[in-house]
C-alpha positions in Angstrom: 0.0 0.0 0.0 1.4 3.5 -1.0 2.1 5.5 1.4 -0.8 8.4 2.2 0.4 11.9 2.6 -3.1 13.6 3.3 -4.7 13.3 6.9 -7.1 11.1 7.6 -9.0 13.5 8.0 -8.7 14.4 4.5 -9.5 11.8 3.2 -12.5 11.2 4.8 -13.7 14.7 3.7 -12.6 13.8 0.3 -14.4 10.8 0.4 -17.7 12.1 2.3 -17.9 15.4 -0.6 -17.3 12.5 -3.3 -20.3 10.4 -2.0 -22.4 13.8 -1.5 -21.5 14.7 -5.3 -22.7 11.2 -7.0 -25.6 11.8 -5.3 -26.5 15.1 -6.2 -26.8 16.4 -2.7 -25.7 19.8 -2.3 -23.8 21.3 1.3 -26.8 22.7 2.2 -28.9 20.0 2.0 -26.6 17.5 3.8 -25.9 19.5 6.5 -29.4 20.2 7.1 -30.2 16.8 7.0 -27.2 15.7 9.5 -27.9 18.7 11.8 -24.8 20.6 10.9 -24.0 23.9 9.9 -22.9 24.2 6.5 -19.8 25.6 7.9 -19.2 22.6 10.0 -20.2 20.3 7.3 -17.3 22.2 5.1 -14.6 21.8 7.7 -15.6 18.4 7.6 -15.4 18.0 3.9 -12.2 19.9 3.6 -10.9 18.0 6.5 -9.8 21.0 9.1 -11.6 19.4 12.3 -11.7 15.5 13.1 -15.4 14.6 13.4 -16.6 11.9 16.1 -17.9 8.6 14.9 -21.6 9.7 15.8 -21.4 12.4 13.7 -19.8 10.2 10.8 -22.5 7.8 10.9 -25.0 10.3 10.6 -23.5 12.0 7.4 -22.8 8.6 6.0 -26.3 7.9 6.7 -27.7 10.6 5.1 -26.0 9.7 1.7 -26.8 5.8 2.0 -23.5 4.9 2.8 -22.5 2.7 6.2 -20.1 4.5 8.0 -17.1 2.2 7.2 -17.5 4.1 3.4 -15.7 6.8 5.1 -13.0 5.4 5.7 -11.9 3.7 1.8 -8.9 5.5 1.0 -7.9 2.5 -1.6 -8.6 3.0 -5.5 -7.6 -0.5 -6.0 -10.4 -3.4 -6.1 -9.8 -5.6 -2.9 -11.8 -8.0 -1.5 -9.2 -7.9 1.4 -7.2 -6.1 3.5 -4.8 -5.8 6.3 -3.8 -3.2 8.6 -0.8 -3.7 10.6 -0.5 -2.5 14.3 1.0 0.5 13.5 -1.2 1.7 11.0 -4.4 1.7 12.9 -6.3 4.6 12.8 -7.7 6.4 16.1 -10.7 7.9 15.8 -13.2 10.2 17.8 -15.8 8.3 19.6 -18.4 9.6 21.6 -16.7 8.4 24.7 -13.2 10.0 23.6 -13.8 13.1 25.6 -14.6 10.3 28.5 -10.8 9.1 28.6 -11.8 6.0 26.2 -9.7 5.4 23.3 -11.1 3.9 19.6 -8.8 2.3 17.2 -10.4 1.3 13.8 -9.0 -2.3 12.9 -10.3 -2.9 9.4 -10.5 0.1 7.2 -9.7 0.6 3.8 -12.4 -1.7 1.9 -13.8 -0.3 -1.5 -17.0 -2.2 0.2 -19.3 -1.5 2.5 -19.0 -4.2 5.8 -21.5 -5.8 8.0 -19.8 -4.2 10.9 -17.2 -2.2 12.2 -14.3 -3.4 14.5 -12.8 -1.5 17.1 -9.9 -2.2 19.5 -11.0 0.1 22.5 -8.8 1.7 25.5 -10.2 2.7 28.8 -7.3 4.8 30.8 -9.5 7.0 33.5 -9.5 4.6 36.9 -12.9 6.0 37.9 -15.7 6.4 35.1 -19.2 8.0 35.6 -21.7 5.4 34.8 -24.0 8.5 34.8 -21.6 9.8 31.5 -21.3 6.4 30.1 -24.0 5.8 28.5 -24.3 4.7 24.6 -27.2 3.4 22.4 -27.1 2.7 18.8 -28.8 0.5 16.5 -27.5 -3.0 15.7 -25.9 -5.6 18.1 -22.6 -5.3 19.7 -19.7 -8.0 20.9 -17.4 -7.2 23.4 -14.0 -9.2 24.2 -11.9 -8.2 26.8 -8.3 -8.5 26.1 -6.7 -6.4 29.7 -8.4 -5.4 32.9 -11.2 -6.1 34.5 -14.9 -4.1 33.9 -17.9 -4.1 34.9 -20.4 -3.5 32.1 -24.3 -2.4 32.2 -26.4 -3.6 29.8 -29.9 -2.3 30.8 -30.4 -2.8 34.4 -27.9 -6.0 34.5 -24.6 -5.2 34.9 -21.5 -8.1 34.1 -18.3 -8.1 35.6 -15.9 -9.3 32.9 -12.0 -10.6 33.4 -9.7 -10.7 30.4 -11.3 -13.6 28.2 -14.6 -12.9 28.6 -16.9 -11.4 26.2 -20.4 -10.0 26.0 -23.4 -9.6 23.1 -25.8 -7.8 23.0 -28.6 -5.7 21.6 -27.1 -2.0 20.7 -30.7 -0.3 21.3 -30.7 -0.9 24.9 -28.6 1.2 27.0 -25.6 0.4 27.6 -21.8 1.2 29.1 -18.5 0.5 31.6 -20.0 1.2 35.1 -16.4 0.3 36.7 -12.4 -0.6 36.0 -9.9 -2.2 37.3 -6.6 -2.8 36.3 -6.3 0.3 33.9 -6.0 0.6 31.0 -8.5 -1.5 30.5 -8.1 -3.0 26.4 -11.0 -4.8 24.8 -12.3 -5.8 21.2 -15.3 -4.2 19.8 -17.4 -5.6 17.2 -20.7 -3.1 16.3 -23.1 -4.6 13.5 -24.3 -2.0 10.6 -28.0 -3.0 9.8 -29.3 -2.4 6.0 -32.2 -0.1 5.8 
């Protein structure tokens, strides 16, 4: 793979103002759609801020995309492809200003996936429960790699020890309520349901 001298978040604005142009949307009509200004919606496009994964689903969304679209930097047809531990790409989640860290794992596919794989990092030693608190369509799998954490899913909460893992349903609320052992590392595998 060659390397890629533009940002990442570059690229994703390239990519998000090429998906808006084959559809014949225009800036205004996007952003209205994703709740944006159209000035945000241009920083975005020309990549001068890095947008959180909530609002990159939302946009993707909007133009029929999965949010994983975003995130094809490749011209080359692949049906595969591998990203090495050094070239994983961190991204803004909605619990990055929380102290939790998202790596994308598979990115890169001139396709759009099933689901999206994270590799996630919590470093704060006490969380909010109150702050953590995430809902989003689809199911989710957990695997805990280091650490120990407790996780709420609705009103059950599971303590998990590096090995266990955890499904569930991604409408219900759900979120660390406690770690131990920090950082606390674990795998994070979100389904993208077709419309």
């Amino acid at each position: 793979m060659a390397k890629v001298t533009e940002s990442v978040e570059e690229q994703i604005g390239q990519r998000i103002r090429a998906l808006r142009s084959e559809r014949n949307v225009t800036l205004d009509q996007l952003a209205v759609e994703v709740k944006l200004t159209k000035g945000q919606l241009s920083k975005i496009e020309n990549g001068k801020v890095s947008s959180p994964v909530s609002t990159l689903t939302r946009i993707a969304s909007a133009l029929g995309a999965q949010v994983g679209t975003l995130f094809n930097f490749s011209d080359q047809e692949s049906r595969a492809v591998m990203v090495r531990k050094e070239d994983r790409k961190e991204i803004a989640g909605r619990g990055s200003k929380l102290g939790h860290s998202y790596e994308s794992l598979a990115f890169g596919l001139p396709f759009e996936k099933d689901f999206e794989t994270y590799l996630m990092t919590i470093e704060e030693k006490k969380i909010n429960p109150a702050k953590n608190i995430f809902k989003h369509p689809g199911h989710e799998f957990l695997y805990l790699l280091e650490g120990n954490m407790v996780y709420r899913h609705g009103s059950k909460s599971f303590s998990m020890r590096p090995g266990d893992s955890l499904f569930f349903d991604g409408t219900i609320e759900h979120g660390p309520v406690s770690v131990t052992g920090t950082p606390v590392r674990f795998l994070s595998i979100i389904s993208n349901p077709r419309n």
